[in-house]
N, C-alpha and C positions, 0 to 999 in steps of 0.2 A: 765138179761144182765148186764153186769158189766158198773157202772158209767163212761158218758166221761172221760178222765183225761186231766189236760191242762200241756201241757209245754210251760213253761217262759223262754225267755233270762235271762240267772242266769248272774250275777255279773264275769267276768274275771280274776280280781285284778287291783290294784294299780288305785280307783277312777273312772273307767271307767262309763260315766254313758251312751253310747247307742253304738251301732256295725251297721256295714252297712250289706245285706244279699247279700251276692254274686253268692251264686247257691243252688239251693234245688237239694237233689239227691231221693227225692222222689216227690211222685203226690200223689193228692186224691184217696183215695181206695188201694194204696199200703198195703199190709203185711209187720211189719218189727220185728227185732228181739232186744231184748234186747241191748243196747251197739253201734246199728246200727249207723253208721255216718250219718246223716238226711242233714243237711244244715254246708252250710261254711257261717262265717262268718267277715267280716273285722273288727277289736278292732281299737285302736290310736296304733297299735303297728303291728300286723302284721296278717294273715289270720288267724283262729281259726275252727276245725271240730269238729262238738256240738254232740254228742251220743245222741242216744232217750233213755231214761230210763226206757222202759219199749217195752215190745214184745204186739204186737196190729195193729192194723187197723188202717190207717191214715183217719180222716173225715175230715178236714179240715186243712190250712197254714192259718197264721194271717199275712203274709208277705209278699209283691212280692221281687223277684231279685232287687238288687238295693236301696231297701227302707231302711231308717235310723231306729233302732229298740231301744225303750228306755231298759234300765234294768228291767225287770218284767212285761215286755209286752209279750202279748201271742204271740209264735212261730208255735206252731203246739195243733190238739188235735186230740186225740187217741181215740178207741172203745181197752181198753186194753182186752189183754188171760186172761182167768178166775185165769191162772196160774199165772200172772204176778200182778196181783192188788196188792197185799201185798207189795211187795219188790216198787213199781212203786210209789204208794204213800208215800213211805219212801223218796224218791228220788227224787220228783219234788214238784213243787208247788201246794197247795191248788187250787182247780177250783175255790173257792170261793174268793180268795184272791184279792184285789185289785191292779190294773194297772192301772199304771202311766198316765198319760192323753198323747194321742196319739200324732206325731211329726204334726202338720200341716203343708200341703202341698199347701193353696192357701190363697190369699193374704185377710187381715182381711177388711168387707164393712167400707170406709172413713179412710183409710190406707194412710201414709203421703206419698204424688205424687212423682216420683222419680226426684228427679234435683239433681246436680250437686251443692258443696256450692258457688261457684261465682255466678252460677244464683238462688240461695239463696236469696244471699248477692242483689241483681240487683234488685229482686223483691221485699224485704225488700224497699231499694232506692226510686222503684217506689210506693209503694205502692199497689202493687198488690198482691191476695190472692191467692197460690200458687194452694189450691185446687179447684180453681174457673176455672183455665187453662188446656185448654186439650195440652196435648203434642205430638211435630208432631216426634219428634226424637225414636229411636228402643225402642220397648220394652214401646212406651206409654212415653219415658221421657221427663221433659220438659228442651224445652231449650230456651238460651238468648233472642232467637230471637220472642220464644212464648209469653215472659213476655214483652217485649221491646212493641210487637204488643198487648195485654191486659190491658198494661200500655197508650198506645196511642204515644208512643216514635218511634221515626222515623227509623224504621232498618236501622242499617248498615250497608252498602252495601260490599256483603262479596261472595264468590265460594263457592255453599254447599261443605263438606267435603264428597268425596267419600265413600259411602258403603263400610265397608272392608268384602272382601269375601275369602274364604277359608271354611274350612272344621272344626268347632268347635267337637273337643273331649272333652267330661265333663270327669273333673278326679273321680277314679273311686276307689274301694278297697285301696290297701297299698299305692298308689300315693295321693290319695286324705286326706288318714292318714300321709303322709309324709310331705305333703303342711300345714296341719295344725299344728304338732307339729316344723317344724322348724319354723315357724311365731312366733307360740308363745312361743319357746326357744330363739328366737333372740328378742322379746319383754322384755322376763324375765332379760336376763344375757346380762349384761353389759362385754364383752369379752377383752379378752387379749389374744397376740397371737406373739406367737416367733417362731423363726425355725433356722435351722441347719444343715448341711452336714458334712458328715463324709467318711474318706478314708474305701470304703465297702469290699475289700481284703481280711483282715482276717476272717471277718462274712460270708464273703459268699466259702472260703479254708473251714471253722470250717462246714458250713451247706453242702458242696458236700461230706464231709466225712461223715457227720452222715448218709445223706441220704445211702450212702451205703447200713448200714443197716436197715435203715428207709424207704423204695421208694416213702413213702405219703406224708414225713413230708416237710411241706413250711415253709417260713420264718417268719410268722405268729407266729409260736410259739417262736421264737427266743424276738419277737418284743413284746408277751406278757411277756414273762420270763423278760425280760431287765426292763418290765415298773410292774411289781411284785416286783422286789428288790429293785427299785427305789421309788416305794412308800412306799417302809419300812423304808428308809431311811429319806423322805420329805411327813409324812402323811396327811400333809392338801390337798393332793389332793385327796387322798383315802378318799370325805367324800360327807357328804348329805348338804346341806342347808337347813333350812326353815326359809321363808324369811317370814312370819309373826308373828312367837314367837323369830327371830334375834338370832337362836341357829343354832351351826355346830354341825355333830353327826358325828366323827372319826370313822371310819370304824374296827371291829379288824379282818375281812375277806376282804380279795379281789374275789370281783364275776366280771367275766371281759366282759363287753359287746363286741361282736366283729361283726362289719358292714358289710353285705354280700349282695353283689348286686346280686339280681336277675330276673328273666326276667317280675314280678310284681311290681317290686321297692325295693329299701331300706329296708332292716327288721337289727334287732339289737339282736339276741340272747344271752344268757349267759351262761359263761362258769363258773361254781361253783368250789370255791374255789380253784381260780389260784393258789394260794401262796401254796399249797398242793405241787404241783404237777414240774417233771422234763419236761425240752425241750422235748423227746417222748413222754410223757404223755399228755404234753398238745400239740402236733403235731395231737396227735390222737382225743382229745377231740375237736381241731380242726374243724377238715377234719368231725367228726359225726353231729356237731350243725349246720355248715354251708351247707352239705349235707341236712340234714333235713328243714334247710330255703328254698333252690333253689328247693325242692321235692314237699315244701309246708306243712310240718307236722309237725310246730312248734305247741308245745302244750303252754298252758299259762304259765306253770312251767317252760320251756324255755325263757319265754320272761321278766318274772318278776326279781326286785333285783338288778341290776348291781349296782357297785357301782364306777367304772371307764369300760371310750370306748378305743378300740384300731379299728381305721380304716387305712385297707391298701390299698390306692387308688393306689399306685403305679401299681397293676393289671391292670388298665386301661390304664396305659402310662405316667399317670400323673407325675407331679416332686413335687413341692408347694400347699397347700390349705391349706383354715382358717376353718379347721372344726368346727361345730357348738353342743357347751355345751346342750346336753338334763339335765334340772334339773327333780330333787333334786341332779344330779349329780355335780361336780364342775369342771372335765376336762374332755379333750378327746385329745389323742394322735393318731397323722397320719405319714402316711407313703408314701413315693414315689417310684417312681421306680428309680432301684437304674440303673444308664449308665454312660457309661464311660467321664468324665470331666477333667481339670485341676486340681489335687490333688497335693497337698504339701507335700513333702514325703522328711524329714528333711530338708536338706538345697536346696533342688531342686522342681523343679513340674514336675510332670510324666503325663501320661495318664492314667486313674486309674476307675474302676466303682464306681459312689459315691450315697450315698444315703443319700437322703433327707427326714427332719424329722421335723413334723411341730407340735405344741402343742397349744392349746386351753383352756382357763381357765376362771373360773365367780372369774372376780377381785373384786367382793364382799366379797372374803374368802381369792383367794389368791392374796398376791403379786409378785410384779416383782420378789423380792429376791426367794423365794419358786418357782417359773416358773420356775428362770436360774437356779438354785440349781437341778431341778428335770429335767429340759432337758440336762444340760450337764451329770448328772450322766447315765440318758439313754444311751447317745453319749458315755462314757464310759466304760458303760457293753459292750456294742456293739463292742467297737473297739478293746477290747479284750474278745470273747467271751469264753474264754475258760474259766471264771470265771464265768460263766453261771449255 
């Protein structure tokens, strides 16, 4: 009988080091085939469908739903087909190979007691050892009023604070990757943020006729195409940071990350080599990567690389936002929806649909000058797009 084989959470790209497991689409004792989609998993980026690398007998999951999985921790193990041992072993990890030391899930014996840093600081004051206090607050924590009475300090005579109740959702797959990377984008980048409106008339004349012949194409593409030529013109925004060797790395492709809400969260696919490519082309390349976000079948090859964001929140109603810089990237350009306002239309104001354009930069790279330089030239593809 052919040796178990183990499969490992391989490595995704760009530093990943664990994935959350969101659903197994098989069980113990399943048959599966070669190439089979086995488990999804959630990356810092967006859901991922793992193949089994070989046709075999499932003996065992290393995972439940739900759980945080390191890089090179076992996923599953196989009884593989006598026919598949060759190519399977080519293809997966070593049985023998060492994993990562597992994610602990319970709290370490003489773990420092949960308080609050004011009642820290209080016990500190008093004199009291924090883990000598049992704590009467959620969750075992201690609080003011536990140290004040350990300390022999007289409470203060105070309303306990109501229990809050409701219904706790713990975030979960792309939500819970979403909470994490914009924390620690908005930790990283120090931001800068400008915006602008523009008389939206002839971009959206120019975009009803192409649609004609186009009936998929959205304005999306109009809104990458505009911020393509614009970083050819102002490249420090087409670029990477790395803010430990204090080196920029100019871009000489634009890979366009573009933000697609859907009914998971936030995912950020790429569009390869925008700068290739005309308003249909990229209308169409569009309409396929955001499709496949909202489907669920982003592959990692999808998610990796960009090297500038275009988000159109305008889809949701919205007008204004300060979109937030994902590094090693240095900006991200937004989009509103475009409704009818006060527009200045030479020496008069009309009624007019306008649209608003918001820009997002790590003013560790760029400046003010390079922002306005590169927002108004957007504002100016746009406003005549026929040089598009």
């Amino acid at each position: 009988m052919p040796e178990p084989l183990e499969y490992r959470l391989p490595d995704l790209g760009e530093g990943m080091s664990e994935a959350e497991v969101l659903r197994w689409t098989v069980t113990v004792g399943d048959h599966v085939t070669r190439d089979q989609i086995v488990v999804h998993v959630q990356t810092d980026k967006a859901e991922v469908e793992l193949p089994v690398p070989a046709a075999g007998t499932i003996t065992a999951l290393g995972a439940a739903e739900g759980d945080m999985v390191p890089v090179g921790a076992l996923l599953l193990e196989l009884t593989p087909d006598a026919s598949s041992v060759t190519s399977a072993t080519a293809r997966s990890t070593p049985a023998g190979a060492p994993a990562p030391a597992p994610v602990a899930h319970t709290a370490a014996v003489g773990a420092v007691p949960q308080a609050a840093p004011p009642v820290r600081k209080l016990a500190k004051e008093l004199g009291v050892e924090l883990a000598s206090v049992t704590g009467s607050g959620p969750g075992g924590r201690v609080t003011a009023h536990d140290v004040r009475a350990a300390g022999g300090a007289p409470a203060l005579a105070a309303t306990p604070a109501p229990t809050p109740t409701g219904v706790r959702a713990p975030l979960r797959g792309i939500r819970r990757a979403m909470a994490r990377n914009m924390a620690e984008a908005w930790r990283q980048v120090p931001h800068i943020s400008l915006f602008d409106e523009i008389d939206a008339r002839p971009l959206l004349a120019a975009y009803r006729t192409e649609r004609d012949a186009n009936p998929d194409l959205t304005l999306t593409a109009y809104f990458v195409r505009a911020a393509v030529v614009a970083l050819r013109d102002v490249p420090v925004l087409n670029a990477a940071f790395d803010a430990t060797a204090e080196e920029v790395l100019l871009h000489d492709e634009c890979h366009m990350g573009i933000a697609a809400a859907t009914e998971a969260g936030l995912v950020v696919p790429v569009l390869r080599d925008a700068h290739t490519l005309d308003v249909p082309a990229l209308g169409a390349r569009v309409n396929a990567i955001t499709a496949a976000a909202r489907a669920g079948h982003l592959t990692p090859e999808l998610l990796d690389g960009a090297t500038f964001t275009i988000t159109n929140f305008g889809t949701e109603g919205g007008r204004f936002a300060t979109p937030i810089v994902r590094p090693p990237q240095v900006g991200i350009l937004g989009f509103g929806a475009a409704k009818v306002r006060p527009v200045v239309d030479g020496d008069t104001v009309v009624a007019a649909p306008a649209l608003p354009i918001s820009l997002s930069a790590d003013h560790r790279v760029v400046d003010g000058h390079d922002a306005t330089t590169f927002l108004e030239r957007v504002a100016e593809l746009l406003r005549e797009p026929g040089g598009l």
